[in-house]
C-alpha positions as CSV (number, residue, x, y, z in Angstrom):
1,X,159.7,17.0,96.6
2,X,160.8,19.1,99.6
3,X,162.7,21.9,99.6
4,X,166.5,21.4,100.2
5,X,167.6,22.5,103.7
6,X,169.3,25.5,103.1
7,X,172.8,26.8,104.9
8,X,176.5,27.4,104.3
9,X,179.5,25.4,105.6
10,X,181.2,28.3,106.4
11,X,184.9,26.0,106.6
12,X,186.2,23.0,107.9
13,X,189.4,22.2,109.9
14,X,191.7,19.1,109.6
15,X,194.9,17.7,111.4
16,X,197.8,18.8,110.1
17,X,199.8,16.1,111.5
18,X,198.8,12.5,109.7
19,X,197.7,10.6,112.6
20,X,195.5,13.5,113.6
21,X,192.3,11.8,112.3
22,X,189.9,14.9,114.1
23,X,187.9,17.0,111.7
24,X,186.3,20.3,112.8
25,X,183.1,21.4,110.2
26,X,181.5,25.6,110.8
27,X,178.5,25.9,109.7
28,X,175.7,28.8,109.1
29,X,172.1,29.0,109.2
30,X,169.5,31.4,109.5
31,X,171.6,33.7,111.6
32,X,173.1,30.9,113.9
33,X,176.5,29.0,113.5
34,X,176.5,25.0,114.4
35,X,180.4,23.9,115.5
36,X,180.6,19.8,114.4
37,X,183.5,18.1,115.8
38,X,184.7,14.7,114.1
39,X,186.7,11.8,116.0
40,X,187.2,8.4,115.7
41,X,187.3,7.8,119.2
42,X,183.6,8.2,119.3
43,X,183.0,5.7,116.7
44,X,182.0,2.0,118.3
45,X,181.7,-0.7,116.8
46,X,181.7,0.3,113.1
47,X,184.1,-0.5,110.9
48,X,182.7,0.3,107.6
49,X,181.8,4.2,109.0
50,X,185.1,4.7,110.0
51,X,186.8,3.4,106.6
52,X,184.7,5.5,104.8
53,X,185.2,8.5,107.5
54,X,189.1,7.9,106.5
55,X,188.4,8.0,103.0
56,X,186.6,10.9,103.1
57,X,189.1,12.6,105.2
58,X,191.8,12.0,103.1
59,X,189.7,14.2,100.6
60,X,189.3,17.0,102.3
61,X,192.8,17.1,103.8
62,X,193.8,17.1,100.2
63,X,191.9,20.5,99.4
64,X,191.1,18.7,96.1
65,X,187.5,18.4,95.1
66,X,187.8,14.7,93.8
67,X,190.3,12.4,94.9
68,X,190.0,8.8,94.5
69,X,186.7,9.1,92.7
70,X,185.3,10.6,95.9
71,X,184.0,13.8,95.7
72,X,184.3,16.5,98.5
73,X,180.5,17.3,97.7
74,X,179.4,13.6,98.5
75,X,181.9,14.2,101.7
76,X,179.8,17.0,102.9
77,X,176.6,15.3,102.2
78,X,177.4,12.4,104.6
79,X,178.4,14.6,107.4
80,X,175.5,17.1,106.8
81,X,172.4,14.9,106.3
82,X,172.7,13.4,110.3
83,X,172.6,17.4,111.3
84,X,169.7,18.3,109.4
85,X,166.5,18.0,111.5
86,X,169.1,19.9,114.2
87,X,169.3,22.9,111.8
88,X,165.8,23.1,111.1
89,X,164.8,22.9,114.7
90,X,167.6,25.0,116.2
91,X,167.5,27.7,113.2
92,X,164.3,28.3,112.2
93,X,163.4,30.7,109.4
94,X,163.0,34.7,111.1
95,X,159.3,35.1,111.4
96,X,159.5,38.1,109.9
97,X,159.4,39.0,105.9
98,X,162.6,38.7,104.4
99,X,163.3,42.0,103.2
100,X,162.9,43.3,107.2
101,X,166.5,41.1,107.8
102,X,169.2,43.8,109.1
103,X,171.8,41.7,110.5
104,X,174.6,43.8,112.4
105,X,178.5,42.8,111.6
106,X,178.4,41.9,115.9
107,X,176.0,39.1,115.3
108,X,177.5,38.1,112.6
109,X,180.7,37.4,114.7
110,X,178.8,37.1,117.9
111,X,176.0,34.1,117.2
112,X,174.1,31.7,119.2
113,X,175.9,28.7,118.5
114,X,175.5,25.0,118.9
115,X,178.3,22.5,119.5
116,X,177.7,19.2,118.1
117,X,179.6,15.8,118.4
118,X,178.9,12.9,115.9
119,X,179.0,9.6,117.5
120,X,179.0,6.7,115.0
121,X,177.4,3.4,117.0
122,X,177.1,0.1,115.4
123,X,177.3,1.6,112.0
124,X,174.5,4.3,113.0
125,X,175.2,8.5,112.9
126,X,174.2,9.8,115.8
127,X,174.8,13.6,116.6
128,X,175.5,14.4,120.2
129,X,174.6,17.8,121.4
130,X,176.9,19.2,123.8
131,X,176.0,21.6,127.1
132,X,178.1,25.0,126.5
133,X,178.6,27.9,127.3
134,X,182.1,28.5,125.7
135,X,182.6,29.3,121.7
136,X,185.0,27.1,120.3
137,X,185.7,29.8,118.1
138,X,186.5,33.5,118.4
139,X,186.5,35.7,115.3
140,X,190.3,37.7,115.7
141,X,193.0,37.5,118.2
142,X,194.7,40.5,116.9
143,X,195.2,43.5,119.5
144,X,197.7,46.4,119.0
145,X,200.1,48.0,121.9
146,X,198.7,51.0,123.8
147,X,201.1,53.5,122.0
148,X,199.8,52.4,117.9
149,X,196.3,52.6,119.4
150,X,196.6,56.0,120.5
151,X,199.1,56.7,117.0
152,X,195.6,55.2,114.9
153,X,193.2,57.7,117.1
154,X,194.9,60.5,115.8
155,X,194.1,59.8,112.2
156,X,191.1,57.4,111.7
157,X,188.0,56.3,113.7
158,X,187.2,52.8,115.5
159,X,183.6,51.5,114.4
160,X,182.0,49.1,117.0
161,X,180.4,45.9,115.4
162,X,177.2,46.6,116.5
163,X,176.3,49.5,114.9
164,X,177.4,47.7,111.1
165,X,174.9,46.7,109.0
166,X,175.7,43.9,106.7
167,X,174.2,45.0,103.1
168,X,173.5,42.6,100.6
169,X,171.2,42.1,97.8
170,X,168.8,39.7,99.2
171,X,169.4,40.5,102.5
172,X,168.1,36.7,103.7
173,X,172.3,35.7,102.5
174,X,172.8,37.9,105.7
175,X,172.0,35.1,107.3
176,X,174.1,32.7,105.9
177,X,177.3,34.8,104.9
178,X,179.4,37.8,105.3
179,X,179.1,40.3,102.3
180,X,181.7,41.9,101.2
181,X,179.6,45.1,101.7
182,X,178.7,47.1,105.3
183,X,176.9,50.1,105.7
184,X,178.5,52.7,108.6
185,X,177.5,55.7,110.2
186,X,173.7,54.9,110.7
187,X,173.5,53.5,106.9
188,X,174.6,56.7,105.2
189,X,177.7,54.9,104.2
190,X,178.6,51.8,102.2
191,X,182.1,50.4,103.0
192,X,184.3,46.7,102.0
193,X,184.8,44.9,105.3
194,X,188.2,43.4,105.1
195,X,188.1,40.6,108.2
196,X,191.8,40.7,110.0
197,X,193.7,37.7,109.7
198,X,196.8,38.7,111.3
199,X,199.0,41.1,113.3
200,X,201.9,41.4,111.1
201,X,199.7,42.2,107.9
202,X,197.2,44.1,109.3
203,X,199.9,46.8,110.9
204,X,201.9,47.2,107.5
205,X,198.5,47.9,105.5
206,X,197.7,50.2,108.3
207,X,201.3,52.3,108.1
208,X,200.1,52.7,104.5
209,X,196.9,54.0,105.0
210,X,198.9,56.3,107.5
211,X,200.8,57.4,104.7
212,X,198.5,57.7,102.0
213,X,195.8,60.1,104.5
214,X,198.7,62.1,105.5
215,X,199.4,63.0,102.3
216,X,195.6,63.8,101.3
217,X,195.9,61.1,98.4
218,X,192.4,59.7,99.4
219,X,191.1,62.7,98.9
220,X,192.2,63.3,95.1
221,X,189.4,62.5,92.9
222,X,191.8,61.9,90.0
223,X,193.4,59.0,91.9
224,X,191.1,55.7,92.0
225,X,192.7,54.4,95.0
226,X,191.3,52.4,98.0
227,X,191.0,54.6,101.7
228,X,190.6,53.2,105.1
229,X,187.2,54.5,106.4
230,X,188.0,52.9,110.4
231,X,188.9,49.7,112.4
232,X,186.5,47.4,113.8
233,X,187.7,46.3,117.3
234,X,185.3,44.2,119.8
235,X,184.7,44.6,123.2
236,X,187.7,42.7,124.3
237,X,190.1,45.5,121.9
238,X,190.2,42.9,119.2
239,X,190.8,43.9,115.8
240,X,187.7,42.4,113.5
241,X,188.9,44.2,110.7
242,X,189.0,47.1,108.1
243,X,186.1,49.2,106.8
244,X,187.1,50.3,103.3
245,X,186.4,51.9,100.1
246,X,183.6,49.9,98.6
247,X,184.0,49.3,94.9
248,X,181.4,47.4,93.1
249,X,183.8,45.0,90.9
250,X,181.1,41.9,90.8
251,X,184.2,40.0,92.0
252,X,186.2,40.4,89.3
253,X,189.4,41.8,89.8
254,X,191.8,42.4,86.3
255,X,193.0,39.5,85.9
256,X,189.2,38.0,85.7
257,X,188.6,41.1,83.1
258,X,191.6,40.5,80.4
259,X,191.1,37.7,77.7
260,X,194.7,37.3,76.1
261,X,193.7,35.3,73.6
262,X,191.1,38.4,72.9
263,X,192.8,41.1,71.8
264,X,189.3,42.6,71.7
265,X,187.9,41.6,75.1
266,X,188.0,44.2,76.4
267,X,189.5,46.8,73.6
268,X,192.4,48.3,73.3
269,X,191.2,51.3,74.3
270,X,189.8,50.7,78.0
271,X,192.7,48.6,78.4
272,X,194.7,51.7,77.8
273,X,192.5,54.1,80.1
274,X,192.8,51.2,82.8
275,X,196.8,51.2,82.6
276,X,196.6,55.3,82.7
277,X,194.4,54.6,85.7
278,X,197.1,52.4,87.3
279,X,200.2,54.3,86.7
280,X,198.5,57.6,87.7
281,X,197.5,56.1,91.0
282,X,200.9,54.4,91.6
283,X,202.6,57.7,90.7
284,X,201.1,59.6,93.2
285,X,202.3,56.9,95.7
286,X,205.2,56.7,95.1
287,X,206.3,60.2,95.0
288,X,204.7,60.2,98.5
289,X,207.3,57.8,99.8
290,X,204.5,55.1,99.7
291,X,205.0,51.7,98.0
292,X,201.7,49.5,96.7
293,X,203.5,46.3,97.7
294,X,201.9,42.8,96.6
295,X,201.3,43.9,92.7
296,X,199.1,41.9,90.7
297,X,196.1,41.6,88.4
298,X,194.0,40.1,91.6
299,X,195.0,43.7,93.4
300,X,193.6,45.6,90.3
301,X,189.6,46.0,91.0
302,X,187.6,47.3,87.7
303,X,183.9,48.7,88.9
304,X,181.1,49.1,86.8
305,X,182.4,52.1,85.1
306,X,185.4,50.8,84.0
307,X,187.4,52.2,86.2
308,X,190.5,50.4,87.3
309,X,191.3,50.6,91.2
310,X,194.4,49.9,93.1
311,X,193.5,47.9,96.5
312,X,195.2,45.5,99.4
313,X,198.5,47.3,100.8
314,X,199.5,44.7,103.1
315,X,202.7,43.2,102.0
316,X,203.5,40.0,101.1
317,X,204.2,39.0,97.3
318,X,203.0,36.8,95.1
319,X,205.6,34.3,93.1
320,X,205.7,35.0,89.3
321,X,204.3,39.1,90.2
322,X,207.4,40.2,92.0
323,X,210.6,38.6,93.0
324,X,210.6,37.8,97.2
325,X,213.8,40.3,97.5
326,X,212.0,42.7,95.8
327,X,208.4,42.5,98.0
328,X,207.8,45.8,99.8
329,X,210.5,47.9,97.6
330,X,210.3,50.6,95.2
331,X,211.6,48.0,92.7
332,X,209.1,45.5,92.9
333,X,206.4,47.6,92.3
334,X,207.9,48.2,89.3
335,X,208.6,44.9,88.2
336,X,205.1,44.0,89.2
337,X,204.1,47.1,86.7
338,X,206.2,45.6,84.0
339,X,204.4,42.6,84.1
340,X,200.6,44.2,84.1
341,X,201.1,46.0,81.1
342,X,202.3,43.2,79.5
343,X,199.4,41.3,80.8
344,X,197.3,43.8,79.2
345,X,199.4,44.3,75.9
346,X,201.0,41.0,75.5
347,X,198.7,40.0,72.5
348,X,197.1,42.5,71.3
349,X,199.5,43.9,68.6
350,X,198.7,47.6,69.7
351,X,200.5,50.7,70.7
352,X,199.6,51.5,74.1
353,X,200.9,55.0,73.9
């Protein structure tokens, strides 16, 4: 049996309005991104295709993964296996040995692309590759005023994307994904790349890395706190996002680490040095004037050691954390610590002095 085709659909976009019937698939391979555009008003003569198309779009507008016995698997099947011989031919493996991949964060962002159409004739898939120049897609339209980019100069560096290295374990998934780990600075440094996703955010988690360097918090070893390392911006003074601290969690944030129903998993006792860790941290903020923000469990990062770590200042609030009045005030932060400790001390019948 041959070996699967391997890539990642990276997302897929659908009408928001219901008779917008278009659907917009990204997808990665090997280094290079393929842009599929859906529409029924390329589909001739066929029916049955376009009931099913219907069906299957009514799944994935849903954001369910089954809906009506369809599965959203079986939807990306049927839109994938037409493209297939086009992946293989347009992204073919890197002649070189896989361990020699260094992929930089600007070709990441930057690829050779493809932009596909899929025509549906007398029943029959038939992809349709189209003659561009143009990217349909451009990684961040964020750009700050003259007088916040000089203000950010002053205290932090800007990183160009082509002088990132995407680090990952294999590093063949550089080719298929973003890692959540960069290195800067010619490799000697390891960083979390935070992609920007918007203005508004992205300036209010930048006040409060203002704050936090002013004060010389990042540079506290007692204090397991996330820093900002630099901002990456692209040639045309876009804002691709944040380098950083990196902290090797595995993915699992607190609320991944605490078993309620366990008073033992973990035990009492690193779930006391982890609330130490917490207030400690959120002391030292606030009696610098700075306030965390969007407390939660997901915002709590354990690494290997153990060690709890307070990340993501960039607003916002999260119902059943902090009350929306509350978001962004002294107050909420400490309703949101209310509510961690009793996450962590709910159920297990100890003292957590």
């Amino acid at each position: 049996m041959a070996a699967s085709l391997r890539y990642e659909i990276e997302h897929h976009v659908t009408g928001i309005r219901e008779n917008d019937l278009d659907t917009r698939f990204t997808v990665r391979r090997n280094g290079k991104v393929f842009y599929i555009e859906i529409s029924p008003c390329r589909f001739i003569n066929s029916p049955i295709m376009t009931k099913k198309y219907l069906a299957y779009l009514k799944v994935l507008k849903s954001g369910e993964e089954v809906l009506d016995d369809i599965y959203d698997t079986d939807v990306y099947e049927w839109v994938m296996q037409p493209f297939e011989p086009f992946f293989a031919d347009l992204a073919p493996n890197p002649p070189v040995n896989p361990t020699q991949i260094c992929v930089t964060l600007q070709e990441y962002f930057f690829p050779t692309f493809f932009v596909f159409n899929l025509d549906i004739v007398n029943e029959e898939l038939k992809p349709h590759l189209l003659p561009t120049n143009k990217s349909p897609y451009w990684p961040s339209f964020v750009q700050f005023d003259d007088d916040f980019l000089d203000d950010l100069e002053t205290w932090t560096a800007f990183y160009d994307p082509a002088g990132i290295i995407l680090s990952c374990t294999d590093p063949e998934d550089a080719l298929f994904k973003l890692p959540k780990k960069v290195l800067i600075d010619h490799g000697q440094n390891e960083c979390f790349f935070k992609p920007c996703h918007g203005t508004v955010q992205i300036i209010e988690e930048l006040k409060a890395y203002k704050k936090i360097h002013k004060a010389g918090l990042n540079q506290d070893p007692l204090l397991n706190l996330c820093h900002l390392y630099g901002i990456v911006m692209d040639d045309c003074d876009f804002i691709l996002g944040l380098l950083l601290t990196y902290i090797d969690c595995g993915d699992r944030p607190l609320s991944a680490r605490v078993h309620p129903e366990d008073p033992d998993d973990p035990p009492p006792a690193i779930r006391r040095r982890w609330l130490s860790q917490i207030e400690c941290t959120l002391s030292a903020l606030h009696n610098n004037g700075i306030i965390w923000g969007d407390v939660k469990a997901e915002n709590i990062l354990i690494d290997r050691d153990n060690n709890a770590w307070i990340a993501d200042f960039g607003g916002g609030y999260t119902e059943g954390w902090v009350a929306k009045e509350e978001a962004g005030t002294l107050a909420g932060d400490l309703a949101g610590m209310a509510k961690l400790r009793n996450l962590l001390f709910q159920s297990t019948k100890h003292d957590i002095q």
